[in-house]
Each structure stands twice: as structure tokens, then as C-alpha cells.
ChimeraX commands (.cxc) that place a marker at each C-alpha (Angstrom):
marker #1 position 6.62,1.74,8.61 radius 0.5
marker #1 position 2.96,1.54,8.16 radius 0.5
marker #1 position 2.07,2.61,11.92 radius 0.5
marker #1 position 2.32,6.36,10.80 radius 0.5
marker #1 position -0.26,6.90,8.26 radius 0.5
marker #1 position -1.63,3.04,7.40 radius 0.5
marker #1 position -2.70,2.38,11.33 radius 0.5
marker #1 position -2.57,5.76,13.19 radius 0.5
marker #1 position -6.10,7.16,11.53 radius 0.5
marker #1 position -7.11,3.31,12.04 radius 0.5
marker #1 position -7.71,2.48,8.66 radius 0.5
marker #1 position -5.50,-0.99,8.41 radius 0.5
marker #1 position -5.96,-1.54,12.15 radius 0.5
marker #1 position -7.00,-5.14,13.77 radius 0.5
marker #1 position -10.36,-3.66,14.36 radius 0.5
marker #1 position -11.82,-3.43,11.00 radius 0.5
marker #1 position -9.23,-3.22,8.74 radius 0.5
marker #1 position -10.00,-1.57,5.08 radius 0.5
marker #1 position -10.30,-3.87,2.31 radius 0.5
marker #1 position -9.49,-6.11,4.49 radius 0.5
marker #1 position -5.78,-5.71,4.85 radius 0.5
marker #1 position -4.65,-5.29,8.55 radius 0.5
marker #1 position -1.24,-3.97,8.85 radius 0.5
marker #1 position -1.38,-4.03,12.84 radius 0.5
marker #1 position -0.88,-8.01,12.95 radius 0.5
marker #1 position 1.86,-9.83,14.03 radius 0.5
marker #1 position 1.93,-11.71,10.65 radius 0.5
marker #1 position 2.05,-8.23,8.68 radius 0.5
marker #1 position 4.24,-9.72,6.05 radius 0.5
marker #1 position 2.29,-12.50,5.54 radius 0.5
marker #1 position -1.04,-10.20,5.38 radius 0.5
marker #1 position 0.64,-7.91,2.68 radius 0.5
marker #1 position 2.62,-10.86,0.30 radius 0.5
marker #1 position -1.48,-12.63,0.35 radius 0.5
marker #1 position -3.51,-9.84,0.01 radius 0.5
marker #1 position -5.09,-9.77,-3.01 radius 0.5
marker #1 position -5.71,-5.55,-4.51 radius 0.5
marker #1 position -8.98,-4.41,-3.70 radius 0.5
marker #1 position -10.82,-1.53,-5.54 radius 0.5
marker #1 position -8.26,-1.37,-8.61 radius 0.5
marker #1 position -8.37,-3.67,-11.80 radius 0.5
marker #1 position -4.50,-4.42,-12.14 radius 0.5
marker #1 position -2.69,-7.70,-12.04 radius 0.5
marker #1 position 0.30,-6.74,-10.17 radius 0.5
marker #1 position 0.34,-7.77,-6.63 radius 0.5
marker #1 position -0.08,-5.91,-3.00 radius 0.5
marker #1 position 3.98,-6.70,-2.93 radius 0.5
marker #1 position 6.75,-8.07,-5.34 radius 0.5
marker #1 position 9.51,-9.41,-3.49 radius 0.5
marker #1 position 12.55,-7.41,-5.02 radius 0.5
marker #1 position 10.37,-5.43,-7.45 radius 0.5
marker #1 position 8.84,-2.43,-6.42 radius 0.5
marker #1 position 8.17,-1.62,-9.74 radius 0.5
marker #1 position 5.65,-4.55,-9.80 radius 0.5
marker #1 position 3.91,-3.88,-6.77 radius 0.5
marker #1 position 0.78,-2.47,-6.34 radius 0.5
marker #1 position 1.64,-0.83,-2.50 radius 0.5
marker #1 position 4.37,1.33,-4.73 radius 0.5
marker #1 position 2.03,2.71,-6.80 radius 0.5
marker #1 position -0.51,4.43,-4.20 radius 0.5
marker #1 position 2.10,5.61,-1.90 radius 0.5
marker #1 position 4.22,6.79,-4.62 radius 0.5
marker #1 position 1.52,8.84,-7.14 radius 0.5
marker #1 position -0.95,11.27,-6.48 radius 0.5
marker #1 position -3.62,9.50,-9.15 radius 0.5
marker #1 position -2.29,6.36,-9.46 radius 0.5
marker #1 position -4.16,4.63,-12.33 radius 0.5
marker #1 position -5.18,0.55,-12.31 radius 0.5
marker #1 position -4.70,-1.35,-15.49 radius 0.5
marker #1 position -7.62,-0.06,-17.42 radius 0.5
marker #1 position -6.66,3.48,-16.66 radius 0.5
marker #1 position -8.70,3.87,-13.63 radius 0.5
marker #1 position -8.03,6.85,-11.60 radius 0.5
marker #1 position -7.59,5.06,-7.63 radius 0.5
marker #1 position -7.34,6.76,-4.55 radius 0.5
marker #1 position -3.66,7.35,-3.68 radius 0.5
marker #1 position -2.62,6.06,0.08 radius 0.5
marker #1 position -2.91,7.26,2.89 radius 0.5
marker #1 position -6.20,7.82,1.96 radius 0.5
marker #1 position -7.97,11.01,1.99 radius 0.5
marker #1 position -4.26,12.70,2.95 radius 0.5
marker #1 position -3.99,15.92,1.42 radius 0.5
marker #1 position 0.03,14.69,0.60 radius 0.5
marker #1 position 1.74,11.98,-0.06 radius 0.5
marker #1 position 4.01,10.36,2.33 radius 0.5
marker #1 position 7.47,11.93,2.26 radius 0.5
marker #1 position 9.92,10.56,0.09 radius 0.5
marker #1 position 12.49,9.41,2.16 radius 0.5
marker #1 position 9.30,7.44,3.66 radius 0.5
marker #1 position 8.59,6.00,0.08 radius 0.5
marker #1 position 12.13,5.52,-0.64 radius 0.5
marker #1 position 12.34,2.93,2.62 radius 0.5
marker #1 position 9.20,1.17,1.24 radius 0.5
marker #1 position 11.17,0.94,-1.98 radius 0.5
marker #1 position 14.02,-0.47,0.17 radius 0.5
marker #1 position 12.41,-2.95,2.48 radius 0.5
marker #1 position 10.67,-4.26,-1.11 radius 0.5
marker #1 position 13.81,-4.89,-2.44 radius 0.5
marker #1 position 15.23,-6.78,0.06 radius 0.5
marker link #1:1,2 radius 0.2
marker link #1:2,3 radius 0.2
marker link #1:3,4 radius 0.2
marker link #1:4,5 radius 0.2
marker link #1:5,6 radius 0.2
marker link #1:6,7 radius 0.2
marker link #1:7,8 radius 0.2
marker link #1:8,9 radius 0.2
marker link #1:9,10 radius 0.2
marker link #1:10,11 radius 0.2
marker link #1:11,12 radius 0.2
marker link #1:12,13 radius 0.2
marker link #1:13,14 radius 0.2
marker link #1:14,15 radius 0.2
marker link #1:15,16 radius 0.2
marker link #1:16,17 radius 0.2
marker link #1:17,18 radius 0.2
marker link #1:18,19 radius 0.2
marker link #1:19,20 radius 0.2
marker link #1:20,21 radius 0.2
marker link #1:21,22 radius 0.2
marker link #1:22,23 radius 0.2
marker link #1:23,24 radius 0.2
marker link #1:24,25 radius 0.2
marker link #1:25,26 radius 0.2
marker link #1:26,27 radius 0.2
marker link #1:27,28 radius 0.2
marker link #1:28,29 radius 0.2
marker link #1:29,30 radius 0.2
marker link #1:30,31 radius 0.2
marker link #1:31,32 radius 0.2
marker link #1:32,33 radius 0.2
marker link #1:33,34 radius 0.2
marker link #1:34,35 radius 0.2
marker link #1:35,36 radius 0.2
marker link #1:36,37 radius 0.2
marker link #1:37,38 radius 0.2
marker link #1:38,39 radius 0.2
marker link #1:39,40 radius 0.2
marker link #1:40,41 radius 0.2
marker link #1:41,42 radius 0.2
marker link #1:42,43 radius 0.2
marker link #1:43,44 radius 0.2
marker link #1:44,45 radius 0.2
marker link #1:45,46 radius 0.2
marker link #1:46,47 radius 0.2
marker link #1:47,48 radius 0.2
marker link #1:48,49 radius 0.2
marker link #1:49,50 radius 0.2
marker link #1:50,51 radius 0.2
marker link #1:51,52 radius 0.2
marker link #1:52,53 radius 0.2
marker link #1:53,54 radius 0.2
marker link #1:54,55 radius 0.2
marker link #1:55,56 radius 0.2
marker link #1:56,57 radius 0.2
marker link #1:57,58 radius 0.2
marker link #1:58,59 radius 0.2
marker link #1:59,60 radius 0.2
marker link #1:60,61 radius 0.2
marker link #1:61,62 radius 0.2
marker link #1:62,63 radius 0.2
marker link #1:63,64 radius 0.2
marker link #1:64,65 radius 0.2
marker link #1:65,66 radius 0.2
marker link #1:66,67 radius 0.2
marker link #1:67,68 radius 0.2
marker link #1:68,69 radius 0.2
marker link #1:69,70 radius 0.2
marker link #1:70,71 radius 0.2
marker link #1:71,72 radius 0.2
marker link #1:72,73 radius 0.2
marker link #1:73,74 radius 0.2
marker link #1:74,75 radius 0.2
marker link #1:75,76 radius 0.2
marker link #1:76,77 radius 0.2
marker link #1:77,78 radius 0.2
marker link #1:78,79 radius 0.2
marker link #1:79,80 radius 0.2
marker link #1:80,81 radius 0.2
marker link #1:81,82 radius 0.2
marker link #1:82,83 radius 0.2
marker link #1:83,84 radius 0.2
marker link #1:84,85 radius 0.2
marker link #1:85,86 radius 0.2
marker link #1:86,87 radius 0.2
marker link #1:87,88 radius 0.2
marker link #1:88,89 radius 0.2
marker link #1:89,90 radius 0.2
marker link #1:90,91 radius 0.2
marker link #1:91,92 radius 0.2
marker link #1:92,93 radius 0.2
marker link #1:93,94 radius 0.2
marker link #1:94,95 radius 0.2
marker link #1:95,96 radius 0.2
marker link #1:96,97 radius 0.2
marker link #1:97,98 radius 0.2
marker link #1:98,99 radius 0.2
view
């Protein structure tokens, strides 16, 4: 799922992955369930197993101006994309974060 827009422009690749999070690893899961959020003031996590409405990742693909927990206005992802992923893209992010 992430090799399309999280990967591709080489953003979260192995080589120097942004903010740290590298989505190209074979411990991906791992990477995302540790990964503390970077650049946004909000205490939900990256990923909440079986909440998506707790989870950070949600909230950038998901909203063109996503805002952090003091109202900050945060770059939506991927970054710099003139759209949002597609929502039957967002809806299997939903998905996989559910199960």
C-alpha cells in the first residue's frame, strides 16, 4: 500500500527516509506501530490497532489540512501531492487498520 505514493517519490524509502519513518523495510509494521508523529503536536499514534479513528496515518491521508491537537494546520500525505490518495486507497488503509 505505501509503495505508490509513500516510497515511489522516495520520501519513506531505506535511503533517507522522512522523519525518519521508512516504509520500504522488511519490518514495515513494526516501523509504523513505533514511530513516534513527527512535525504535529497530537497524542494519537502513527497507528491504532483497530482504530483508525485514533491514528495519526488516517488523518493525513484522509484530509486535505489535517490539523494536530493545538489546531495546527500539517501537511496532508503524500506530501506536496496536489490530491489526496483515492478513496478506495484510503478506505483499504482504513481496512488493514482495523484488522
Amino acid at each position: 500500500m505505501f509503495r505508490g505514493g509513500c516510497t515511489f517519490t522516495a520520501c519513506h524509502d531505506s535511503v533517507a527516509p522522512a522523519a525518519g519513518l521508512d516504509l520500504a523495510a522488511a519490518d514495515v509494521l513494526d516501523n509504523l506501530l513505533d514511530h513516534q508523529v513527527v512535525f504535529a503536536q497530537t497524542d494519537k499514534p502513527l497507528i491504532s490497532p483497530g482504530d483508525p479513528g485514533n491514528s495519526w496515518l488516517m488523518d493525513v491521508i484522509s484530509q486535505c489540512e489535517p490539523t494536530d491537537d493545538v489546531g495546527n494546520v500539517v501537511s496532508h500525505m503524500p506530501r506536496n501531492s496536489p490530491t489526496l490518495l483515492p478513496p478506495e486507497v484510503i478506505a483499504k488503509f482504513r481496512d488493514w487498520i482495523l484488522d
